[in-house]
C-alpha positions as CSV (number, residue, x, y, z in Angstrom):
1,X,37.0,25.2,-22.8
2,X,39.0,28.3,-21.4
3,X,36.0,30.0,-21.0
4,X,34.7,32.5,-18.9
5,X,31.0,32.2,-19.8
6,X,28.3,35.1,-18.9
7,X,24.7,34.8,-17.5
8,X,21.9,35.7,-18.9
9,X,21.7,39.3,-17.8
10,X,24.7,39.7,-20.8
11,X,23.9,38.4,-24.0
12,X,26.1,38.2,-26.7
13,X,26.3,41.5,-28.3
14,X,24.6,41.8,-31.5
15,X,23.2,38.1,-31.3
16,X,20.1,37.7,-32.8
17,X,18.2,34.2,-31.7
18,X,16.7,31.7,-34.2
19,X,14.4,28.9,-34.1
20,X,15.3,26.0,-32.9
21,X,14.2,22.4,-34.4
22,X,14.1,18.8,-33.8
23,X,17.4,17.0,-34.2
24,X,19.2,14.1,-34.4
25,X,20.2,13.2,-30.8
26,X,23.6,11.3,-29.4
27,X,25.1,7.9,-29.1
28,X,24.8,4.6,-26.8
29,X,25.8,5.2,-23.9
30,X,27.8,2.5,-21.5
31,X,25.0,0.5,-20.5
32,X,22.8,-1.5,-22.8
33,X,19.2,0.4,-23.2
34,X,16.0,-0.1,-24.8
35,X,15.7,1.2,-28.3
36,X,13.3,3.8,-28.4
37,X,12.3,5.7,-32.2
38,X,14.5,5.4,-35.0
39,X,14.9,5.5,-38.6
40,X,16.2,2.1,-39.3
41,X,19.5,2.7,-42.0
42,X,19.7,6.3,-41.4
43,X,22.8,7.3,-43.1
44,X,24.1,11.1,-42.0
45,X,26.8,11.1,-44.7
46,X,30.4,13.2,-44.6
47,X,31.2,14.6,-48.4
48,X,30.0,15.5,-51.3
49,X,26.9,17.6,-51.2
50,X,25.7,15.9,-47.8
51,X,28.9,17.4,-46.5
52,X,28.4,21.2,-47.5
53,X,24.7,20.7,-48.1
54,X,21.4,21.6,-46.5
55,X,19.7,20.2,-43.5
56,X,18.9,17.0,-44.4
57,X,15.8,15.2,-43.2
58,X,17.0,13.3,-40.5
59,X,16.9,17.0,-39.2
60,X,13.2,16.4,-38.6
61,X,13.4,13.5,-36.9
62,X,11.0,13.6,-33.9
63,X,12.9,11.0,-31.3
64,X,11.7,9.4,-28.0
65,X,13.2,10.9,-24.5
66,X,14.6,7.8,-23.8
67,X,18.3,7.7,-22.7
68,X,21.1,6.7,-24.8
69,X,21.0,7.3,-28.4
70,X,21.8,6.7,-31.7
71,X,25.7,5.6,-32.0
72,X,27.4,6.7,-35.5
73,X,30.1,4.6,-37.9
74,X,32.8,6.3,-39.8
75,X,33.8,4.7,-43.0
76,X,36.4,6.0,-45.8
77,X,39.2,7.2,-43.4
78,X,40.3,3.8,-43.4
79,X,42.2,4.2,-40.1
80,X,44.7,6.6,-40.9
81,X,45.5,9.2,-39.0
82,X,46.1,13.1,-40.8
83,X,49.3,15.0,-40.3
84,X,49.2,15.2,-35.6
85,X,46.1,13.6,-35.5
86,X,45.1,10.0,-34.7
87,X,42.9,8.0,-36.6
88,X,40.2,8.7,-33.8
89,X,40.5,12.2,-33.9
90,X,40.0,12.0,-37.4
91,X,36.9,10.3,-37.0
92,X,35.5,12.8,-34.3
93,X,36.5,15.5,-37.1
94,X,33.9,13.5,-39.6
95,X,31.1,13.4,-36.9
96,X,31.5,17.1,-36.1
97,X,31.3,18.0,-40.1
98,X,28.6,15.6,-40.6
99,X,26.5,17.2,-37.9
100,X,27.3,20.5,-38.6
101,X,26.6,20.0,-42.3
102,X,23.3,18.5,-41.6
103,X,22.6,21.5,-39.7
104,X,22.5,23.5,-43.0
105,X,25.5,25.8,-42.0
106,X,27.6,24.9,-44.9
107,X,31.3,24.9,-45.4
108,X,31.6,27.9,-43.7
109,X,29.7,26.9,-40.2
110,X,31.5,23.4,-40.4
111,X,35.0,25.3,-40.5
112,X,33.9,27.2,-37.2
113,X,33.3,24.4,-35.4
114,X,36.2,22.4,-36.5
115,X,38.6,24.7,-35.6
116,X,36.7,25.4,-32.3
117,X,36.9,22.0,-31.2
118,X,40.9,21.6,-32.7
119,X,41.3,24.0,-30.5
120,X,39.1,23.4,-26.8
121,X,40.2,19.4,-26.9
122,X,42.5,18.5,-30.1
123,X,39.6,17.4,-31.9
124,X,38.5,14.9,-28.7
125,X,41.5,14.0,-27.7
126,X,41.4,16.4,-24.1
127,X,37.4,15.9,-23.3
128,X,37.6,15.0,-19.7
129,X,36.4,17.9,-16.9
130,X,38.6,21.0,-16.4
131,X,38.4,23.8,-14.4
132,X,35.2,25.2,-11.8
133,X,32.8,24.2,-14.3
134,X,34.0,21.2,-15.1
135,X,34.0,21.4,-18.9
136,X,34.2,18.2,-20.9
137,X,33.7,17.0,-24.3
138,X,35.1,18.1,-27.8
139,X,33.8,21.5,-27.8
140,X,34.7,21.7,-23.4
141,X,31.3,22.7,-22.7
142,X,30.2,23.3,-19.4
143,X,28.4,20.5,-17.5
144,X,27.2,21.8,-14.0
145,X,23.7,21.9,-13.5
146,X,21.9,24.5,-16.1
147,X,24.0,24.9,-18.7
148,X,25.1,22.7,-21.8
149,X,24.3,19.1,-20.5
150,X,25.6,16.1,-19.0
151,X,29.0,14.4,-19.1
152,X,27.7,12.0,-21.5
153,X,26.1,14.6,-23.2
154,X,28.5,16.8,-24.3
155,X,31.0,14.4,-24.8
156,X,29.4,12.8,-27.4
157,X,30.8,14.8,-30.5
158,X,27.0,14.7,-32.3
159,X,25.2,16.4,-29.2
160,X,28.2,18.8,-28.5
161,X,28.3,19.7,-31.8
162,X,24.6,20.7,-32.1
163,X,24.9,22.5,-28.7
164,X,28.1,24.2,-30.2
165,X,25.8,25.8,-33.3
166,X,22.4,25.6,-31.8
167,X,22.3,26.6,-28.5
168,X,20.8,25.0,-25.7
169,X,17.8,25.7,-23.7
170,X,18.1,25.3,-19.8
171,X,15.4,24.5,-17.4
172,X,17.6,24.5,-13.9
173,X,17.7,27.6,-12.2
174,X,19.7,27.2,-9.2
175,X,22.7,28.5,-8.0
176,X,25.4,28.8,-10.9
177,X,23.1,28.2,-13.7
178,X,23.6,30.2,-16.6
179,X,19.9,31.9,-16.3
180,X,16.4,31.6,-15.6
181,X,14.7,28.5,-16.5
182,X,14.1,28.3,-20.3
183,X,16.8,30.7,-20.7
184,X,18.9,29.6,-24.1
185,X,22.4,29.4,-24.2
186,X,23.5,30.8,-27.7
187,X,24.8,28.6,-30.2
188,X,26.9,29.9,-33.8
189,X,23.2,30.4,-35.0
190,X,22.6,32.6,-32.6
191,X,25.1,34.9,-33.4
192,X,24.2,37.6,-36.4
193,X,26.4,37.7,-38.9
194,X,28.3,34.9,-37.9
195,X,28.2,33.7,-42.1
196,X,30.7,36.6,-43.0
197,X,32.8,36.9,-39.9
198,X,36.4,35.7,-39.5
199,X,35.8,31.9,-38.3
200,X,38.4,32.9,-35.6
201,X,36.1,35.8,-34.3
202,X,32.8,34.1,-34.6
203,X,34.0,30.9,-32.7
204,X,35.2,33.1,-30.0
205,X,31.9,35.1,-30.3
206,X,30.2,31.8,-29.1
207,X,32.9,30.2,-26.7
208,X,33.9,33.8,-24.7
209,X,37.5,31.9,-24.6
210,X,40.6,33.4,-22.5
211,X,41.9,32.6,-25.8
212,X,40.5,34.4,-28.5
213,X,43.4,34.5,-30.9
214,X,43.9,30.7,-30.7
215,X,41.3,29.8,-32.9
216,X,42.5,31.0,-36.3
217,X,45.6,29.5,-36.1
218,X,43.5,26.1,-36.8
219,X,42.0,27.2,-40.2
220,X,44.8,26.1,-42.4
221,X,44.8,22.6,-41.0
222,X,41.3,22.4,-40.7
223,X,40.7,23.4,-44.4
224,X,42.9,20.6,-45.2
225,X,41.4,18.2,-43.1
226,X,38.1,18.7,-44.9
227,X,39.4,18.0,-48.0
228,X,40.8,15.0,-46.9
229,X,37.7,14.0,-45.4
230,X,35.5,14.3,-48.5
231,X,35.0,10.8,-49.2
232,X,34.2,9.7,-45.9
233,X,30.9,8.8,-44.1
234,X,28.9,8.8,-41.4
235,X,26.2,6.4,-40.4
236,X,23.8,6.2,-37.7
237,X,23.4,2.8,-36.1
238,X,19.8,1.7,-34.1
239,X,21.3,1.6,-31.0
240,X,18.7,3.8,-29.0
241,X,16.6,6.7,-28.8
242,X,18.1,10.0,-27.7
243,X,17.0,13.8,-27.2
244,X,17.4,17.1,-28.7
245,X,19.8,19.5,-26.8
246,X,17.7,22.1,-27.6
247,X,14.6,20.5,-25.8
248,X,13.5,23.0,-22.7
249,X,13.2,19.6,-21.3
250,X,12.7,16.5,-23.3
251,X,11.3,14.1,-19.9
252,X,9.3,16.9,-18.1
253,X,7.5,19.0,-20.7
254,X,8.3,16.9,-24.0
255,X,7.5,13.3,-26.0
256,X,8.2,10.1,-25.6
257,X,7.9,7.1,-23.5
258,X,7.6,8.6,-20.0
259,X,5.3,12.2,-21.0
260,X,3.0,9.4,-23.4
261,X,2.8,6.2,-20.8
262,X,-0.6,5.4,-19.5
263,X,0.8,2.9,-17.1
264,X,4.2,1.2,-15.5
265,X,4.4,-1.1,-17.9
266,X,4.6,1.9,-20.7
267,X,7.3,3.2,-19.2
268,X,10.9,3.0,-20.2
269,X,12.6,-0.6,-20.3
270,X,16.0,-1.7,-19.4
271,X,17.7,-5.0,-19.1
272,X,17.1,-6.7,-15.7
273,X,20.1,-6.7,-13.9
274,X,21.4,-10.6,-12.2
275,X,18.6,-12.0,-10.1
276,X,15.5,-9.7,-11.6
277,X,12.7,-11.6,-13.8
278,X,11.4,-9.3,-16.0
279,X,7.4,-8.9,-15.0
280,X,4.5,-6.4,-15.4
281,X,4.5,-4.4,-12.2
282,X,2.0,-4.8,-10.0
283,X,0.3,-2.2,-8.0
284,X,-3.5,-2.1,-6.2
285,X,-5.6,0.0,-3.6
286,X,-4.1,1.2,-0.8
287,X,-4.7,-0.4,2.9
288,X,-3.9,-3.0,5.3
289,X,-4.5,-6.0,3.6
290,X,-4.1,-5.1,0.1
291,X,-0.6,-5.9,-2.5
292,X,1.1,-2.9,-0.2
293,X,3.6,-4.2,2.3
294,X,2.4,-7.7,0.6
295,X,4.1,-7.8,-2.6
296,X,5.0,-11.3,-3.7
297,X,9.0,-12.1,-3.6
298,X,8.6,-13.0,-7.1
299,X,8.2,-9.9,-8.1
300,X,11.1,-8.6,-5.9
301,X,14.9,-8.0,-6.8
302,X,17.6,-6.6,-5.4
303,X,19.0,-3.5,-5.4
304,X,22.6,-2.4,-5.9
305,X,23.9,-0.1,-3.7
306,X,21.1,-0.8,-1.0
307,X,22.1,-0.2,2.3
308,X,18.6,-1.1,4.5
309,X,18.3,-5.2,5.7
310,X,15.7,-5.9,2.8
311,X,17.7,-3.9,-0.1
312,X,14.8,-4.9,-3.1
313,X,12.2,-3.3,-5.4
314,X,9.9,-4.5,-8.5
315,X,12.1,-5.6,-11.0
316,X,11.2,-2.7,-13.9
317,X,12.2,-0.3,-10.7
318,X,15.2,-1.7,-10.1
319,X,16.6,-2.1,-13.5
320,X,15.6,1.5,-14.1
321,X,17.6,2.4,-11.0
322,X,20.4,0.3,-12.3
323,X,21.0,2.2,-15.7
324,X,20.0,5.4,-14.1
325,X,22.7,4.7,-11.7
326,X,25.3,4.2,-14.5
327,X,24.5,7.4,-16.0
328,X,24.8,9.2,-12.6
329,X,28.1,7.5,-11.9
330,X,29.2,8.6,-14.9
331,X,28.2,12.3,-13.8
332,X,29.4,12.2,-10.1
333,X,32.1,9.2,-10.5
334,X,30.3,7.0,-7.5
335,X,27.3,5.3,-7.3
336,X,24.0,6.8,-5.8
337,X,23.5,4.7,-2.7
338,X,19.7,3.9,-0.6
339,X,19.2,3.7,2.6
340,X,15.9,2.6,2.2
341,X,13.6,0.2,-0.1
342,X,10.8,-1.8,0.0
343,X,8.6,-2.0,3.7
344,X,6.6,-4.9,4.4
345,X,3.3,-4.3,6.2
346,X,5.1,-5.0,8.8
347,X,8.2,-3.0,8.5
348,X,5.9,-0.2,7.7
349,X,3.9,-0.8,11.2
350,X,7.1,-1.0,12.8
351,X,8.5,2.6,11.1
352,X,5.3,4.1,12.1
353,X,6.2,3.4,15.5
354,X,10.0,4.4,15.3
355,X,9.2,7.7,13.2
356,X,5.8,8.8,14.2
357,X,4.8,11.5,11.9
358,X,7.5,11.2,9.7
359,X,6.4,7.7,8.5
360,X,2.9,6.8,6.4
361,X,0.6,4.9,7.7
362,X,1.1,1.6,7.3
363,X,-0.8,0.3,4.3
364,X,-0.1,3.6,2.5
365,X,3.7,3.8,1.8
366,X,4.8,3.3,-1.9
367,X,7.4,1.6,-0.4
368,X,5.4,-0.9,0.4
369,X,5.1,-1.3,-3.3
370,X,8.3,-1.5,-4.2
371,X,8.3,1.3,-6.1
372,X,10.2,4.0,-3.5
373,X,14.2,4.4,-2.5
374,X,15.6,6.7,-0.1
375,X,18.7,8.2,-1.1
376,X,21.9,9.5,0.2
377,X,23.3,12.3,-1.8
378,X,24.4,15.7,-1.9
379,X,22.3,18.8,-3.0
380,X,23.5,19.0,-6.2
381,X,23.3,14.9,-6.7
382,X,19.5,15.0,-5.7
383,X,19.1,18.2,-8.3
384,X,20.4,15.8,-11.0
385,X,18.3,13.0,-10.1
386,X,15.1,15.8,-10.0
387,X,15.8,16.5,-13.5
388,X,17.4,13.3,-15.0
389,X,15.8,10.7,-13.3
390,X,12.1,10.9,-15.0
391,X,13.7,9.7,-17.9
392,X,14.5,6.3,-16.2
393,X,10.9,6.6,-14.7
394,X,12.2,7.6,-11.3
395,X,10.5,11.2,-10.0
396,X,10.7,13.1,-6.8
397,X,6.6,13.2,-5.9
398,X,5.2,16.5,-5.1
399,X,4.1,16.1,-2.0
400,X,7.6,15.6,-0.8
401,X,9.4,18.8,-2.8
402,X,10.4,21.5,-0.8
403,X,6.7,23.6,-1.3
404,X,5.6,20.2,-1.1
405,X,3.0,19.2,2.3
406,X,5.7,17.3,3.5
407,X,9.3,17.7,1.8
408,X,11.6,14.8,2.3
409,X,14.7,15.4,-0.5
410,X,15.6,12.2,-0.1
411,X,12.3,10.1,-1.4
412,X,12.2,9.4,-4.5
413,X,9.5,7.4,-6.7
414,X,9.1,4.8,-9.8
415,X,5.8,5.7,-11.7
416,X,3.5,6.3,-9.4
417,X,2.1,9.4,-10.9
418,X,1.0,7.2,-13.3
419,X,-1.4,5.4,-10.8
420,X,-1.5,6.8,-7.1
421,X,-4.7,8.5,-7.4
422,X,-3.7,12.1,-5.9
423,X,-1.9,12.0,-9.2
424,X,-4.8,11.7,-11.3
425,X,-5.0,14.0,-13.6
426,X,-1.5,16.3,-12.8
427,X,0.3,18.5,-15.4
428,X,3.0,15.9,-16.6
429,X,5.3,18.6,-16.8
430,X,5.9,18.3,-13.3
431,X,7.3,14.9,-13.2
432,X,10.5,16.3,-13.8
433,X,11.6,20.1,-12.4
């Protein structure tokens, strides 16, 4: 985005902040997931008054926390392209008036962020990572940890666009993150005055560009491309639930399938991958003797990307881990590989001997429910997975974070705070962190 974006010690001069609100998330992603809460026939509509209108109610829209969302179709443009733009980039133009006109800003806001994104990408057609903080999407927002979002995230032009005039709330706040936790990055609503301003100015006012003067030179066109765009729409297919941008953190601290489950088989669903029968999961007492290190192979798959002899997990677990994994490769561009999986009572006897300390005692690993991986991964791949993964149902446990009594960065979980019983009873806004 040729920006040079500050922390939170330098707000925006003059910018006032405004509420935030529940909003209509993004689309499908590449894998297939499990439809979460919707408004069946939910049509967003580009022209007319739903194109310089209010918010409309979609704009309310509580959705679950479930990954994916909502994918959009663009009718009226019928394929044509406008003056240098393909008919694609037409179509992201629609998606980014639509949202931005459902967003109540009016003609005025939607001209801002046209021109912004005409400008940061050609209107979607430069969205892939540039520069130290690897900015992507329409609007080249900045994807590293604590700022506007995933890859997939800010690629999609309906998130990007709401993070473009919203602002986003962060919860990471580690090493280059924008601020504290729950720090908000402004949005065009943020900024006062922005209504009256030169749409030049007040796009720069939210991007902090190396390129402030580029911006107006994209009004004349953009004007025109509104027009043209006045008889198209935009609808909203079922494809998925999704999550508001502006969510301090829509798995850890929000609603949904994971904050509302009672038990695994409330959490999340995804499509079982090759090999995987779909099935309740199964969990019981701790103990020698008992389902752990004993699970029956029926109810064990395997895992991609295992690297251990045994390589499986429950089948819910592992197709979890499966569209986690895509969304992570899509992230880091490689696949987040385990070393280690499911332990037999006896595997778990014979780690215990191998590790000493280091190892549960046998009878009392969640491994040897199925329902643990160890990873391989950098620092910054294990962060994502700390804040991402609960979405998927995957969690690092307290005890093993770093103030935890015994921190191992590379265990990670599948539901068991739901039923281990030192869980009982825990804030579920620490699953995720």
């Amino acid at each position: 985005m040729n920006q040079q974006r500050r922390s939170a010690g330098s707000l925006l001069a003059g910018a006032v902040v405004q509420g935030v609100g529940t909003i209509l998330s993004w689309k499908v992603i590449a894998v297939a997931l499990v439809a979460a809460i919707l408004l069946a026939g939910l049509t967003l509509g580009v022209g007319g008054i739903a194109l310089f209108g209010s918010v409309s109610s979609s704009a309310a829209t509580q959705v679950a926390c479930t990954p994916g969302g909502p994918s959009v179709r663009v009718e009226g443009t019928d394929g044509q392209g406008f003056n240098d733009y393909s008919a694609e980039q037409v179509e992201t133009a629609a998606i980014i008036l639509d949202t931005a006109g459902n967003l109540g800003v009016g003609r005025q806001g939607q001209l801002i962020a046209l021109i912004t994104a005409m400008q940061e990408s050609t209107l979607g057609a430069n969205t892939q990572p540039t520069g130290s903080g690897n900015d992507a999407g329409p609007f080249q927002q900045r994807t590293l940890p604590g700022w506007y979002g995933t890859l997939e995230q800010v690629s999609d032009p309906v998130y990007a666009t709401t993070a473009f005039i919203k602002g986003v709330n962060i919860t990471y706040a580690g090493a280059g993150s924008a601020g504290p936790a729950g720090y908000h990055l402004p949005g065009l609503l943020d900024v006062a005055g922005w209504q009256t301003m030169d749409p030049g100015t007040a796009a720069q006012t939210v991007q902090v560009s190396a390129h402030p003067e580029k911006y107006a030179e994209h009004v004349p066109t953009a004007e025109a491309l509104m027009d043209h765009l006045a008889g198209a729409t935009v609808t909203e297919t079922s494809d998925g639930g999704g999550e508001d941008p502006t969510a301090v953190d829509c798995t850890g601290g929000g609603t949904g399938e994971v904050q509302g489950a009672t038990s695994l088989d409330q959490l999340p669903k995804f499509p079982m991958p090759a090999g995987c029968t779909e099935q309740t999961p199964v969990f019981s007492e701790y103990g020698p003797g008992t389902l752990n290190g004993n699970v029956p192979d029926s109810a064990l798959c395997s895992f991609p990307n295992a690297l251990d002899p045994d390589g499986r997990g429950q089948a819910r677990a592992v197709a979890a881990y499966v569209a986690m994994n895509e969304a992570f490769k899509a992230e880091f561009g490689r696949d987040l590989p385990i070393s280690s999986t499911y332990r037999t009572y006896q595997d778990q006897v014979n780690t215990k001997a191998s590790k000493g300390w280091l190892a549960a005692t046998p009878g009392w690993s969640n491994h040897g429910f199925g329902l643990a991986i160890d990873i391989r991964g950098t620092p910054l791949e294990k962060r994502w997975i700390q804040q991402n993964g609960p979405q998927y149902g995957w969690w690092h446990p307290t005890w093993a974070r770093a103030d935890g009594r015994k921190p191992e960065d590379w265990h990670y979980e599948y539901g068991t705070w739901l039923v281990a019983p030192e869980y009982k009873g825990m804030d579920t806004n620490l699953i995720a962190y």
